[in-house]
C-alpha positions in Angstrom: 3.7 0.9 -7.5 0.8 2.3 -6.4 -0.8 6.1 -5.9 -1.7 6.2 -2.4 -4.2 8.2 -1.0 -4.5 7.3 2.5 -1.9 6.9 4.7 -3.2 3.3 6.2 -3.1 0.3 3.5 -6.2 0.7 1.4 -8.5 -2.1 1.6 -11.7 -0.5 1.5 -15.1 -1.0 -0.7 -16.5 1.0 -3.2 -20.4 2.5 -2.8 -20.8 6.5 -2.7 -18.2 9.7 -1.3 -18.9 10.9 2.1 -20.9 14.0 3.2 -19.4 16.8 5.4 -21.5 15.3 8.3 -22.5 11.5 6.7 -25.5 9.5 7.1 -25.3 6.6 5.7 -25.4 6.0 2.0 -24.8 9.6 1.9 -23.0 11.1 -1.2 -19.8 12.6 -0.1 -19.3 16.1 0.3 -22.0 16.3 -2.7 -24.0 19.3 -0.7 -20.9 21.1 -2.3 -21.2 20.0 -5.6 -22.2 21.4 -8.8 -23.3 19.6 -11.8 -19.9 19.8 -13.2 -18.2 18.2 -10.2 -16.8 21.0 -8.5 -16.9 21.1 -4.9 -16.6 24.5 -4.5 -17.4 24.4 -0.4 -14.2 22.5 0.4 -12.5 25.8 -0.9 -11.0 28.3 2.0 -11.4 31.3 0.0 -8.9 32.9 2.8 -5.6 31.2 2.1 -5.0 32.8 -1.4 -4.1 30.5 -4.1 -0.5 31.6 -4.5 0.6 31.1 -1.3 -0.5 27.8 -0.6 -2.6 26.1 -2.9 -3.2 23.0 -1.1 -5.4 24.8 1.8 -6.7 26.9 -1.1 -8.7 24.1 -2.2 -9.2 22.0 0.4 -9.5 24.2 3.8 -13.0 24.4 4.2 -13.4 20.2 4.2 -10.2 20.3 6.6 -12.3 22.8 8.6 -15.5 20.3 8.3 -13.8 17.1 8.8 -11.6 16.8 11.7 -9.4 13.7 12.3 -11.4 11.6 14.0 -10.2 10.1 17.4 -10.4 6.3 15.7 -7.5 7.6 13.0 -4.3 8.8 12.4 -5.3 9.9 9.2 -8.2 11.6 7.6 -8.8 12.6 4.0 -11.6 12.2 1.3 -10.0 8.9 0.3 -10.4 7.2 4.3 -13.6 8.9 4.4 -14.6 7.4 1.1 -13.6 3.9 2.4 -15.2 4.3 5.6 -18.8 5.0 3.2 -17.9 1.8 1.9 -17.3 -0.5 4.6 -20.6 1.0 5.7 -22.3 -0.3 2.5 -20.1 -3.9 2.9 -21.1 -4.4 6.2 -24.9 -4.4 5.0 -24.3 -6.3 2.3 -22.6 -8.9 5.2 -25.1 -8.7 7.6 -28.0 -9.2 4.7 -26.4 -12.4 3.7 -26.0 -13.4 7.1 -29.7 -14.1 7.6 -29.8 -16.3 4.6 -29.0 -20.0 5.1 -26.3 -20.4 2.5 -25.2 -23.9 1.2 -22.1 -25.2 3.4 -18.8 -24.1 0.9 -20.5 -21.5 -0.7 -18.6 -18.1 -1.1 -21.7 -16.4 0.6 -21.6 -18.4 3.5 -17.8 -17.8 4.2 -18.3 -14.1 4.0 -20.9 -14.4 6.3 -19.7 -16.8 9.2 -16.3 -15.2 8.7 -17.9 -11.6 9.8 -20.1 -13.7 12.8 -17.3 -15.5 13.9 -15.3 -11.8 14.3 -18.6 -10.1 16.0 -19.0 -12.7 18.5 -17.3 -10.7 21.1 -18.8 -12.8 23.7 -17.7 -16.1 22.5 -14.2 -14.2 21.5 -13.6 -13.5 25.2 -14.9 -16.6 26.6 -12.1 -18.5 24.2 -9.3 -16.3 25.4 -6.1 -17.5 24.5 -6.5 -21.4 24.0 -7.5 -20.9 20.0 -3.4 -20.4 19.6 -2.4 -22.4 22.6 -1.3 -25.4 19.3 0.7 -23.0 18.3 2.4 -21.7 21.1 3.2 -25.3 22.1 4.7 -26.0 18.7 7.4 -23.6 19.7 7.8 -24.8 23.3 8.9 -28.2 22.1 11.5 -26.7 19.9 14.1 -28.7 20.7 17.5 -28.0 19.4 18.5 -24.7 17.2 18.2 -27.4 14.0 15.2 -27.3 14.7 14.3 -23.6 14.3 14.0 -23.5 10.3 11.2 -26.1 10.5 9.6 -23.5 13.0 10.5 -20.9 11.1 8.7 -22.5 8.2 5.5 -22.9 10.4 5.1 -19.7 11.5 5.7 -18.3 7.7 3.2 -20.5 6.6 0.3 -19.0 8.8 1.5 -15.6 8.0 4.3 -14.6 10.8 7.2 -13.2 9.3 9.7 -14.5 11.7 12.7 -13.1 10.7 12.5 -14.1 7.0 9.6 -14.0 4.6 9.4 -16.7 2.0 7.3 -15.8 -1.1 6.9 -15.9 -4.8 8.0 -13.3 -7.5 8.1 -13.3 -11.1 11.7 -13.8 -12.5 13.8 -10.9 -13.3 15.3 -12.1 -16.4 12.1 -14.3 -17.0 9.0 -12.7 -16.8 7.0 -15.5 -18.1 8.0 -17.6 -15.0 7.8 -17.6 -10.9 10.5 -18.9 -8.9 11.0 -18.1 -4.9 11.8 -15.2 -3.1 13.2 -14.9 0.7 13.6 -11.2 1.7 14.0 -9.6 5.1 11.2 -9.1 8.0 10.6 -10.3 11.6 10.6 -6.5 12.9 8.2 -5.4 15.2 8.8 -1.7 14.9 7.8 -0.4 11.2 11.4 -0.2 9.9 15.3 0.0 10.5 15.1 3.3 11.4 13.0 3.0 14.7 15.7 0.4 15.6 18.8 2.7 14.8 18.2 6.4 14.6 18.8 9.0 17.0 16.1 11.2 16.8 13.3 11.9 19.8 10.4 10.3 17.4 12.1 6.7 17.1 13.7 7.3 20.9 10.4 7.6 22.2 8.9 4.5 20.1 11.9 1.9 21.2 10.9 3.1 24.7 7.0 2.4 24.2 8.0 -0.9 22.5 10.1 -2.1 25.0 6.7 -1.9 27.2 4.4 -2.9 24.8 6.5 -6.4 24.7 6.8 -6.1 28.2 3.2 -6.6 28.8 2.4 -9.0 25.8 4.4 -11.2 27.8 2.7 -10.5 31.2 -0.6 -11.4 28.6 1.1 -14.5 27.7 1.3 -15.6 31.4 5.2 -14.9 32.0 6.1 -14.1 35.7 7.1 -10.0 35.9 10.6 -10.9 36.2 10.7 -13.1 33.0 8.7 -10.8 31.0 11.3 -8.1 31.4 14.1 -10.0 30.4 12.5 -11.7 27.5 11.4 -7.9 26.4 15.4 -7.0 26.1 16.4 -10.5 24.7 13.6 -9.5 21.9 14.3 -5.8 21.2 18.1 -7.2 21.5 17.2 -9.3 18.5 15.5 -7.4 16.8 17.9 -4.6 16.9 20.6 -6.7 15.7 18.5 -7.5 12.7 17.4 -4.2 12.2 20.9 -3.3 11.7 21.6 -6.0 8.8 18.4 -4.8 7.3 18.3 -3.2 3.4 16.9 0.1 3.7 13.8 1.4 1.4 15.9 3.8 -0.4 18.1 0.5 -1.1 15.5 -1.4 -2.2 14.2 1.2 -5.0 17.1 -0.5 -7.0 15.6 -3.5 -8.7 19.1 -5.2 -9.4 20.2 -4.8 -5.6 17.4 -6.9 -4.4 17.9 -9.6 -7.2 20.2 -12.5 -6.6 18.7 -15.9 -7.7 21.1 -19.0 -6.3 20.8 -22.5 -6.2 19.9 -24.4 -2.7 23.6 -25.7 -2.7 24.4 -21.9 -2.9 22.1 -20.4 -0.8 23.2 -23.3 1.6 27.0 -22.3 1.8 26.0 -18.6 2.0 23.8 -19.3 5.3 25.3 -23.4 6.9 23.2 -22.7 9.8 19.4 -22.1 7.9 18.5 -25.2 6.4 16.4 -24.3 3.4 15.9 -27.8 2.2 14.2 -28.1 5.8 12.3 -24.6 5.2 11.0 -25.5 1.9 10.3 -28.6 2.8 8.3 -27.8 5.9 6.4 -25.4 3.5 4.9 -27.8 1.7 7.6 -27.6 -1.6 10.5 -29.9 -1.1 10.8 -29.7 -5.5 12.1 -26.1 -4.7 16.1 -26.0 -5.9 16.8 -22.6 -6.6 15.5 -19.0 -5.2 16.2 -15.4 -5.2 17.9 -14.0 -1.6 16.9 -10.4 -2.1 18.9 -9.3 0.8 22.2 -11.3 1.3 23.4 -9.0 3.9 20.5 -9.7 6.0 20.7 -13.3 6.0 24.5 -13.1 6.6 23.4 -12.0 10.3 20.3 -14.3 10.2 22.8 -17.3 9.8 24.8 -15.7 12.7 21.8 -15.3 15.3 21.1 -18.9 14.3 24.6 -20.0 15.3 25.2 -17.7 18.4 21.5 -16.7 19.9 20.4 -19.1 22.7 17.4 -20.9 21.8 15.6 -19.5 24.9 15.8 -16.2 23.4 14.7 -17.5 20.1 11.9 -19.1 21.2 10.9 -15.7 23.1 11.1 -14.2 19.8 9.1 -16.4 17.7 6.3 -16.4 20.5 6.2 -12.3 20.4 6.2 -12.7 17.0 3.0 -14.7 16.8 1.3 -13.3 19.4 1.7 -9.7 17.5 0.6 -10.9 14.6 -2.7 -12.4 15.7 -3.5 -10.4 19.0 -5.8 -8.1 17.4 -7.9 -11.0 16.5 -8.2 -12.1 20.4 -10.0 -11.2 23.5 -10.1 -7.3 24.7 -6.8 -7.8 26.7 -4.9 -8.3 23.4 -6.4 -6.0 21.1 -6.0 -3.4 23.5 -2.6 -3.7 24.0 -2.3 -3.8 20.7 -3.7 -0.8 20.1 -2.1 0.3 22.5 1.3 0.3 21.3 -0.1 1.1 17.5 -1.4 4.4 18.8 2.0 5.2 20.1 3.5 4.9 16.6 0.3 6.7 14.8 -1.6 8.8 17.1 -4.9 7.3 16.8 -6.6 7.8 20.3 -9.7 5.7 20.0 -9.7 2.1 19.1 -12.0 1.8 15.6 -15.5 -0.2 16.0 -15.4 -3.8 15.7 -17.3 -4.1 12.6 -14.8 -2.1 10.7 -11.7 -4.2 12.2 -13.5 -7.4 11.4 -14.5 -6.3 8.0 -10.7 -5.2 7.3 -9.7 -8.5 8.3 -12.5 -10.1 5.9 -11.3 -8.0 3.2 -7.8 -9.5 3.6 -9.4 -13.1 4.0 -12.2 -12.8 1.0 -11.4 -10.2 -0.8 -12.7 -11.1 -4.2 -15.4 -12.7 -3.3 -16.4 -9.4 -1.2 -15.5 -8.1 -4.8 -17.4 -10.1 -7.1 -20.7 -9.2 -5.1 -20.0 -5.9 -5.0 -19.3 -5.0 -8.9 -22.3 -6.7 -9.6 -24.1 -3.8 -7.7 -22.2 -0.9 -7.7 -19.9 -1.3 -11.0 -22.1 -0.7 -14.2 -20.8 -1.4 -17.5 -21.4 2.2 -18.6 -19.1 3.4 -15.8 -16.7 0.8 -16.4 -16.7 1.8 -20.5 -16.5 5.9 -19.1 -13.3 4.7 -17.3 -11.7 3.0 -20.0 -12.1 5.5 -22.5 -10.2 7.8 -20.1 -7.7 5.6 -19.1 -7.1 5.3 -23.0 -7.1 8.8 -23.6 -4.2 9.3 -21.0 -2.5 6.5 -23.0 -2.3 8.4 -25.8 -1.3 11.5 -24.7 1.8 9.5 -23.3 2.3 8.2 -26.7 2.6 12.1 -27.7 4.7 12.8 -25.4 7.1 9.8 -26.0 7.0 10.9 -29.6 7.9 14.3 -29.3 10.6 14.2 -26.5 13.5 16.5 -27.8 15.6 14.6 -25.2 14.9 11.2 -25.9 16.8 9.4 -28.6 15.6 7.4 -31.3 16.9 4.1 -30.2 15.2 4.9 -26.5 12.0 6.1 -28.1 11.1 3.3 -29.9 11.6 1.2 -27.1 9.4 3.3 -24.9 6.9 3.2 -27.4 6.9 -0.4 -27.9 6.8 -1.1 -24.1 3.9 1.1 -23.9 2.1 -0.9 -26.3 2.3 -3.9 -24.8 0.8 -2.0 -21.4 -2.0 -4.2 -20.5 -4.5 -1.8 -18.9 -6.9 -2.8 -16.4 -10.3 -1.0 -15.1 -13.0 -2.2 -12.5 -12.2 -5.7 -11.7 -10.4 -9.2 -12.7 -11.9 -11.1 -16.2 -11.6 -13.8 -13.5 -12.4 -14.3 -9.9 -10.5 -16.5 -6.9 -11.4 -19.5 -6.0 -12.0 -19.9 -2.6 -13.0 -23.2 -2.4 -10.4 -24.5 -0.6 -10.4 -22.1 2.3 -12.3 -23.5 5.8 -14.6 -20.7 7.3 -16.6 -21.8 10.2 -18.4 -19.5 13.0 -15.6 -19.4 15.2 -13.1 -19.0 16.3 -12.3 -16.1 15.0 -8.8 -16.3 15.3 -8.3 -19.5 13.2 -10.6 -18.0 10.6 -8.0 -15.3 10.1 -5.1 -18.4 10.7 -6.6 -20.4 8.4 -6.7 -17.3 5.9 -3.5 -16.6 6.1 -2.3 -20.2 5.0 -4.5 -20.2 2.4 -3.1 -17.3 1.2 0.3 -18.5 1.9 -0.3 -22.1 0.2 -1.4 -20.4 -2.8 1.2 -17.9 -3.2 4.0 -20.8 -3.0 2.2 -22.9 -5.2 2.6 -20.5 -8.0 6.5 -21.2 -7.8 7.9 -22.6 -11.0 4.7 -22.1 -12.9 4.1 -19.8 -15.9 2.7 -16.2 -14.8 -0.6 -15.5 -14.2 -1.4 -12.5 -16.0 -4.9 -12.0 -15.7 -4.2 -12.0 -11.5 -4.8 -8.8 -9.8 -3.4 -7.8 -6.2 -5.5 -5.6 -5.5 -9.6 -6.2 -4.8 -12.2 -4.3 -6.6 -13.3 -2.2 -3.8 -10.3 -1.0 -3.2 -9.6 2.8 -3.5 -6.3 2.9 -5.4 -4.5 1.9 -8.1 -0.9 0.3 -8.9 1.4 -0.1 -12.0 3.0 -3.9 -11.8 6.9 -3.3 -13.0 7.0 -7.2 -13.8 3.6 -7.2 -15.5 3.9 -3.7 -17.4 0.6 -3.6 -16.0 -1.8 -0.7 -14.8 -5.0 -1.5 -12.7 -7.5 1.0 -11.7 -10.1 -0.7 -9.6 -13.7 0.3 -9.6 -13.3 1.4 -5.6 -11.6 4.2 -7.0 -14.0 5.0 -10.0 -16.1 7.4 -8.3 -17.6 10.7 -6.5 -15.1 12.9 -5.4 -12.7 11.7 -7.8 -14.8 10.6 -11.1 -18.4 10.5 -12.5 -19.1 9.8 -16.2 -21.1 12.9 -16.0 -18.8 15.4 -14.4 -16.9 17.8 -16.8 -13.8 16.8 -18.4 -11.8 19.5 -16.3 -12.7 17.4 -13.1 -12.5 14.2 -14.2 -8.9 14.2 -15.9 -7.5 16.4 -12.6 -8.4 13.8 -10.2 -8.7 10.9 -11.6 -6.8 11.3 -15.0 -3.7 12.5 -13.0 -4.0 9.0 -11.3 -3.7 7.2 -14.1 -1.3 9.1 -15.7 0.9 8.7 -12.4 0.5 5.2 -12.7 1.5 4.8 -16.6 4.8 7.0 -16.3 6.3 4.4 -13.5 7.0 2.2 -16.2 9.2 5.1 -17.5 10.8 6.3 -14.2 14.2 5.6 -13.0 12.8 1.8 -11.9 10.9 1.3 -15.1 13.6 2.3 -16.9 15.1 -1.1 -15.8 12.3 -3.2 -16.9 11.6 -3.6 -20.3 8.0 -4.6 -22.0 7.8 -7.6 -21.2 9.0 -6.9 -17.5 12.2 -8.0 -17.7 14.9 -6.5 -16.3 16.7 -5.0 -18.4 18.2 -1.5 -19.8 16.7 -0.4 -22.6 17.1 3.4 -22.2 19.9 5.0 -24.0 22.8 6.0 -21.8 22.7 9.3 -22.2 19.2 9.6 -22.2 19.0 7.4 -18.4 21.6 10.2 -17.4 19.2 13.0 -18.5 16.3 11.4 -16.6 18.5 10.9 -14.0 19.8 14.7 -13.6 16.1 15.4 -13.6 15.1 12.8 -11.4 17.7 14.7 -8.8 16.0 17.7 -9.4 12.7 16.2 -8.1 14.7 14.8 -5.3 16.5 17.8 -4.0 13.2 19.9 -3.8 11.7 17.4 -1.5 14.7 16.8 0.7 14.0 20.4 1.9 10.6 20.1 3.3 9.6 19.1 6.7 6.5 17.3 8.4 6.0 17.9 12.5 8.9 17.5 14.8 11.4 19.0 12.1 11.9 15.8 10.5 12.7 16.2 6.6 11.6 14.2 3.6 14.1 11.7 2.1 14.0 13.2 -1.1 15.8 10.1 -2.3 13.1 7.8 -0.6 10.2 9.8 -2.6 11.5 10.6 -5.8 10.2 8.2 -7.7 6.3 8.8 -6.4 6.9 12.1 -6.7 8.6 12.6 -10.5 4.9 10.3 -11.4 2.7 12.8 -9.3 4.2 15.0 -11.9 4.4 13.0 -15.3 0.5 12.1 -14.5 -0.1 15.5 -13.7 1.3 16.8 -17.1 -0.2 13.9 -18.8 -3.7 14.2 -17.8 -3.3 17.8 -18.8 -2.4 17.4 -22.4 -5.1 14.6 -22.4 -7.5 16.8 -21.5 -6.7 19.8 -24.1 -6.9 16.8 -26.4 -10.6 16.8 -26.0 -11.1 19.7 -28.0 -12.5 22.9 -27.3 -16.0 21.9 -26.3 -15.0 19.6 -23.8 -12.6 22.3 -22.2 -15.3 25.1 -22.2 -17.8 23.6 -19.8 -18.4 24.3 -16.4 -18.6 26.1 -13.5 -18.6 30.3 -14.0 -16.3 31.2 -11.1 -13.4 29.1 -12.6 -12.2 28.7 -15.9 -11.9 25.1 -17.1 -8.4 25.2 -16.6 -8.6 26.7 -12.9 -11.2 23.4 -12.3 -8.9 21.1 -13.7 -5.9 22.2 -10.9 -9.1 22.6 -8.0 -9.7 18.8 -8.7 -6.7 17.5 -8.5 -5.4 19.7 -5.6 -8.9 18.2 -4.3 -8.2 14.6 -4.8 -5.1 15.2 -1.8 -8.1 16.4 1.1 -7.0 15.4 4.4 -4.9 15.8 7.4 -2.4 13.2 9.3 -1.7 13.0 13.0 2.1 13.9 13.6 3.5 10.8 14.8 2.1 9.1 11.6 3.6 11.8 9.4 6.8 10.8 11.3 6.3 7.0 10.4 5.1 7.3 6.7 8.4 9.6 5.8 10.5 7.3 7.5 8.7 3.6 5.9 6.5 5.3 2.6 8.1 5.9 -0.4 5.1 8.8 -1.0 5.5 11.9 -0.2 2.7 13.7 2.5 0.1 15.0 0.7 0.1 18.2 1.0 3.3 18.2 -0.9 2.3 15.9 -3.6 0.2 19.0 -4.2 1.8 22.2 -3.8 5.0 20.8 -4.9 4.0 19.2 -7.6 1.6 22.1 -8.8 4.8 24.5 -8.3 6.8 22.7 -11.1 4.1 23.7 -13.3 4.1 26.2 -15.9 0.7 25.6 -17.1 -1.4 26.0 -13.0 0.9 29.1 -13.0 -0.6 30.4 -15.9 -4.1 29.0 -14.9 -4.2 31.1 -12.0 -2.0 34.0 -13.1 0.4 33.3 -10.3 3.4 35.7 -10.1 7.1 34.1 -10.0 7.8 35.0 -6.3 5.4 33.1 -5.3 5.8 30.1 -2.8 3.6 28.1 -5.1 6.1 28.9 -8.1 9.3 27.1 -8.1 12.5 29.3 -9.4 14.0 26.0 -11.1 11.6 24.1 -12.3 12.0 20.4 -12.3 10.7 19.1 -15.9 10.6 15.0 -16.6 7.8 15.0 -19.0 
């Protein structure tokens, strides 16, 4: 689980918040604030407070910060990350001029970013890089042969139409075993395969051009590169239909269903998986979990019944997709292309920050372990932890005083909340990337070679103990995630900083934005999917019937509201899809509240004239939300993101409050003022 606050994946590093019109290194937005931490200029004192609070707070940096023409979204978070990949890419480019030993983690870093700013050499290379790769599938000979190529392609990171992975057991959380779940999509889910509506309509059509022309880039004749575009969105369709939906797969048990090989075998007679594992480098592999038997039901069938001509089509569009960004202009554009059809973005984003993404993916933590060392000091990482542990605490009130909660149920929820291991800043130990080849080029097989690092390493944690002390997400990253299986919170130092915390801000700031983020993250291993796992991160029911049916009741609650809002185009929210992000927006909202009361008067009396303590503490986190999306990505994240759009995990979140109603004295006809009130915590 994870509290996300920008609508692309989050990868970015941590250094300083971003200015209304940024230089760089330049504080963000701090021309607006006070000592306290209030940014008091991103207000738009025009929109009153009970009528939408959301623009309230944050119209004026709306006003000041349009999306740019590079993104589909733009908010103090992406802003924040773009300040950082500024600071990375100087840290890159310093160690560039420095003749590191060969192996070294600083010489990767820095002949993985030449390699992907050669542009020139990049060009001049083409397409031949992958041409190994495209003639591995060429000389696919027979369908028995497909799993092996399936395997391959898995293996360098092309999901194609399965994904094989690692998980930690269910019903043994001490131990890994394998995974295969559904994939091979080109179009971001089910949906865009399936429904009706104008917004998926118009992205099957722009698909069924954008493989068009990959072939044409490929070198397929005009005629053949139509045809192979209907054999693949044919496909594709067919195993979008098969696929488990996201609302589906909220449901821990329906995605669990460990088998034997024998089993798995008569379940699927045409995948070999002896072959598959085999070709992965794991041939001890004799059991797995198939997290979506429906969907391999109709995998088994298209291996049976699709000509291997279309099949092979596939699994080149496949590969190509997944590494054309990485490729000469031709590709990326086309890329783009079709990406700016599903997102809006009209501008394609400067190299260094697409190469630096990449690297991020590729290096992560080493990326990370420089970057702590300079811009994570042990008093911010202390400051952090004691708030992180304050926001413990006041769930332990909470838990302790639920009138609903039975006896049995509270002791349990206590005792899982104990054994919460909470994580701030970084890992107690780093990756080890010295297996992983880095040269100056190409770029492409930098990235391939990434990729099967990270591939290898996942599979060999497969019938091993856990790994506790592993985090998945990198230091720099602005975010944070709750691990079900791990009963697990990690807060990474990325995210431990202006606009959303400063050890010397006022409590009211700090516990709004950042606090509510914490406290979101902590009450997912009490939601309806926590419920299901206990301390250890088993699966298992440990909630009392009739309290589960409570929570539930109220988890419907949450769930209806939603269902009735709308982004552009009229599309609604699937309340269902959202619920569970949106009952946390809530618990951490209510939690970092009472945490901060807990500080004791002095702590709650500081700050800024204009607004009561109180009145800052709603500002901030209303504040933490800042940004806009382009409609056809607000379209896409309803349909694929379990998060609701930000503007709603504000005002409706805020509007099942009692206490911000009180704060601002807001009368109960309000829009910001819900008539029932959904109450979880």
């Amino acid at each position: 689980m994870v509290v996300v606050k920008a609508a692309a994946a989050a990868y970015a590093t941590a250094a300083v918040a971003l200015a209304a019109a940024p230089a760089a290194g330049a504080a963000a937005g701090d021309e607006f604030v006070s000592a306290d931490g209030q940014y008091s200029g991103w207000l738009d004192r025009s929109v009153a407070a009970r009528v939408n609070f959301f623009r309230f707070a944050n119209g004026g940096w709306l006003r000041s910060h349009p999306i740019p023409a590079d993104q589909s979204y733009w908010g103090v978070d992406a802003a924040l990350e773009q300040e950082n990949q500024r600071f990375i890419r100087g840290l890159v480019e310093s160690l560039a001029k420095t003749p590191w030993p060969q192996g070294s983690a600083e010489r990767k870093i820095a002949d993985f970013y030449l390699s992907g700013m050669d542009e020139s050499g990049i060009e001049a290379a083409g397409l031949a890089p992958l041409q190994a790769e495209f003639a591995r599938i060429a000389a696919i000979g027979t369908a028995d042969e497909l799993p092996r190529a399936i395997a391959h392609l898995q293996a360098i990171g092309v999901s194609a139409p399965l994904q094989i992975g690692q998980m930690q057991d269910f019903n043994d959380s001490a131990q890994v075993i394998a995974v295969a779940s559904q994939g091979g999509l080109g179009l971001p889910n089910r949906d865009y395969y399936l429904k009706s509506e104008p917004n998926f309509v118009a992205a099957r059509a722009a698909y069924i051009r954008h493989l068009r022309r990959m072939f044409a880039l490929l070198g397929d004749s005009p005629s053949d590169a139509v045809r192979e575009s209907k054999t693949v969105m044919a496909l594709e369709g067919r195993l979008a239909a098969a696929s488990m939906s996201e609302i589906e797969q909220r449901n821990p048990g329906a995605v669990y269903h460990p088998v034997t090989l024998e089993a798995a075998q008569v379940l699927t007679p045409h995948l070999n998986w002896r072959a598959l594992f085999s070709s992965l480098g794991h041939p001890e592999i004799r059991s797995l979990n198939v997290a979506m038997p429906g969907f391999f039901l109709s995998v088994d069938r298209e291996l049976a019944r699709t000509p291997l001509a279309d099949w092979k089509a596939y699994l080149r569009l496949r590969l190509i997709d997944s590494y054309a960004r990485y490729l000469s202009k031709a590709f990326v554009d086309e890329d783009f292309r079709m990406t700016s059809a599903l997102e809006g973005a009209r501008l394609l984003q400067e190299r260094w920050l697409r190469v630096l993404a990449a690297e991020d993916e590729a290096l992560g933590f080493a990326l990370g372990q420089l970057y702590v060392a300079q811009k994570f000091p042990p008093a911010s990482k202390e400051a952090a932890e004691a708030l992180v542990s304050r926001i413990r605490d006041a769930l332990r009130t909470d838990l302790e005083t639920l009138a609903w909660m039975t006896p049995a149920t509270r002791q349990a929820a206590l005792q899982k909340l104990e054994l919460m291991e909470l994580r701030v800043g970084y890992p107690n130990r780093w990756r080890d990337y010295s297996g992983l080849e880095i040269d100056r080029g190409p770029y492409v097989l930098n990235v391939l070679r990434a990729n099967e690092f990270e591939q290898k390493r996942q599979l060999d944690k497969i019938g091993k103990p856990v790994d506790r002390s592993e985090w998945t997400m990198t230091p720099q990253t602005v975010n944070a995630y709750y691990d079900l299986s791990m009963n697990s919170l990690s807060v990474p130092a990325g995210t431990l900083q202006r606009p959303y915390f400063d050890a010397s801000w006022s409590d009211a700031v700090n516990y709004g934005s950042t606090g509510s983020t914490i406290g979101h993250e902590m009450t997912h291993g009490f939601d309806d999917e926590g419920a299901r796992f206990d301390g250890h991160g088993n699966l298992k029911d440990w909630w009392a019937p009739a309290d589960l049916l409570k929570f539930r009741e109220a988890t419907r609650c949450i769930a209806e509201q939603y269902s009735r809002l709308t982004v552009s185009g009229g599309l609604h929210v699937q309340g269902e899809l959202v619920a569970g992000e949106a009952v946390a927006d809530l618990g951490g909202l209510m939690l970092a509240w009472r945490a901060f009361h807990e500080r004791g008067p002095g702590a709650a009396s500081t700050g800024h004239q204009e607004f009561t303590p109180d009145q800052q503490f709603f500002i901030a986190f209303a504040q933490s939300w800042a940004g806009a999306i382009r409609p056809q990505a607000a379209q896409e994240l309803i349909t694929t993101d379990p998060h609701p759009p930000a503007e709603y995990r504000t005002n409706a979140t805020l509007a099942n409050s009692r206490e911000f109603q009180a704060a601002f004295g807001i009368a109960d006809s309000s829009p910001m003022v819900n008539a029932e009130r959904c109450v979880i915590w």
